[in-house]
N, C-alpha and C positions, 0 to 999 in steps of 0.2 A: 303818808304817801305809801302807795303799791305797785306793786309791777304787776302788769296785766298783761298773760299768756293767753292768744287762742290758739288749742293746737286741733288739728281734725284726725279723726277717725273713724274706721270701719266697723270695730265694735266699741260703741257707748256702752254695755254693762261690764264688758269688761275691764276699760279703760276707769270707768267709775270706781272700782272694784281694786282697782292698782292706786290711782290717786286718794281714796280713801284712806289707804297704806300710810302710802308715804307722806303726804298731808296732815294725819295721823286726826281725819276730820269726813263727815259724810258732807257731802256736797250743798249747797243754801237752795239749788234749785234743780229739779229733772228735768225733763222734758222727756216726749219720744227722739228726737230728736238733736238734743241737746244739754248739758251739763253744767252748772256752776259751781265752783267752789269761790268763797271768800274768808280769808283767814287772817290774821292777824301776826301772827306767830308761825309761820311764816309771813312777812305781809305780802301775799299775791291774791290776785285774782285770776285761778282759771277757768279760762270758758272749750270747754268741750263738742266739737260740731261732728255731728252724723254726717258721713261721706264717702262715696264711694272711689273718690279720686283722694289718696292719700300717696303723699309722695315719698325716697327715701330718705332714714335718718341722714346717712351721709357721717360727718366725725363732726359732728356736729354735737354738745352735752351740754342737758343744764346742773344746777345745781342746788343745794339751800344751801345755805353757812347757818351752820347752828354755831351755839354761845358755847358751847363746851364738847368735849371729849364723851362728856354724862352721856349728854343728848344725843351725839353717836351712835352711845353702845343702846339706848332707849329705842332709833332707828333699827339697828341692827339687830332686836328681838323683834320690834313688830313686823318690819319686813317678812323675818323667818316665819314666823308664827300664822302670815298667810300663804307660805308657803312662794315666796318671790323668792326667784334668782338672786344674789347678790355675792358681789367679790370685795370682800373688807381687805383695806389695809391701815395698818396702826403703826404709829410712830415713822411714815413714811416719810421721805423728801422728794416734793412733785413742784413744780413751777415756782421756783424757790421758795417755798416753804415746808416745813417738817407740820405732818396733816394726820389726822386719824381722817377715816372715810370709809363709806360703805356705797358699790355701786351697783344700781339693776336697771332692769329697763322697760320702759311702759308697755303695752300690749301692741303698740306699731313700733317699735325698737329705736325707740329714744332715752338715750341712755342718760340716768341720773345718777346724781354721787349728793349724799347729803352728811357735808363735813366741818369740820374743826379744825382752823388755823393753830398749833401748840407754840412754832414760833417759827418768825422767818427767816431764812438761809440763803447766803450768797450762793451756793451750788442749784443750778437747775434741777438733780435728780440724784439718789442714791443707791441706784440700783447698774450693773453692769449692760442691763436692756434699754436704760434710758427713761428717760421719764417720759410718759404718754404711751410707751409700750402696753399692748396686751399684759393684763386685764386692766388696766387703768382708766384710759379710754377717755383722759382729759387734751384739750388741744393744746399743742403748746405755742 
């Protein structure tokens, strides 16, 4: 089983170009028009639509759950390394659990965090801002 995302946007290369990123995968299909990714590891399926009516993020965020903390800091070079936004934090306490996470956001600013549960916590947050405060950007 997958979850299947179609999200739209106004630029498809660059949109492409960001989920190859973070996917850590080149898409199964292009189009002029259109994009697919299908993965396993993650298991989702996105589909990508050319459009010129794209609406806002809003505090709206997705996410992946990786297996490990490894896989994090594995996110958090490739991210770098195309030169993506991202705001890490390690050994945090966000929606009661202690999390390693790295967050950026796609080319229409939808913002992702692709993290690792370490273990969970009766406290909502560890921080005197709250948890969901900037740069965090998870809902609570």
């Amino acid at each position: 089983m997958k979850v299947h995302l179609s999200l739209a946007t106004s630029d498809l290369a660059a949109s492409v170009a960001f989920y190859s990123a973070l996917l850590d995968r080149e898409p199964t299909k292009v189009l002029p028009d259109y994009a697919l990714f299908v993965a396993e590891d993650p298991g989702i399926e996105l589909a990508l639509a050319l459009t010129d009516r794209v609406g806002p993020a809003g505090d709206a965020h997705f996410g992946i759950c990786a297996t490990s903390p490894e896989d994090v800091e594995r996110a958090i070079l490739r991210l770098s390394e195309r030169g993506l936004a991202t705001s890490i934090e390690r050994n945090h306490t966000c929606c009661y659990a202690k999390q390693t996470k790295v967050w950026t956001s796609d080319p229409q600013g939808r913002r992702w965090e692709v993290y690792a549960v370490l273990e969970e916590s009766p406290a909502q947050n560890d921080t005197a801002e709250g948890c969901c405060a900037e740069p965090c950007g998870c809902a609570a």
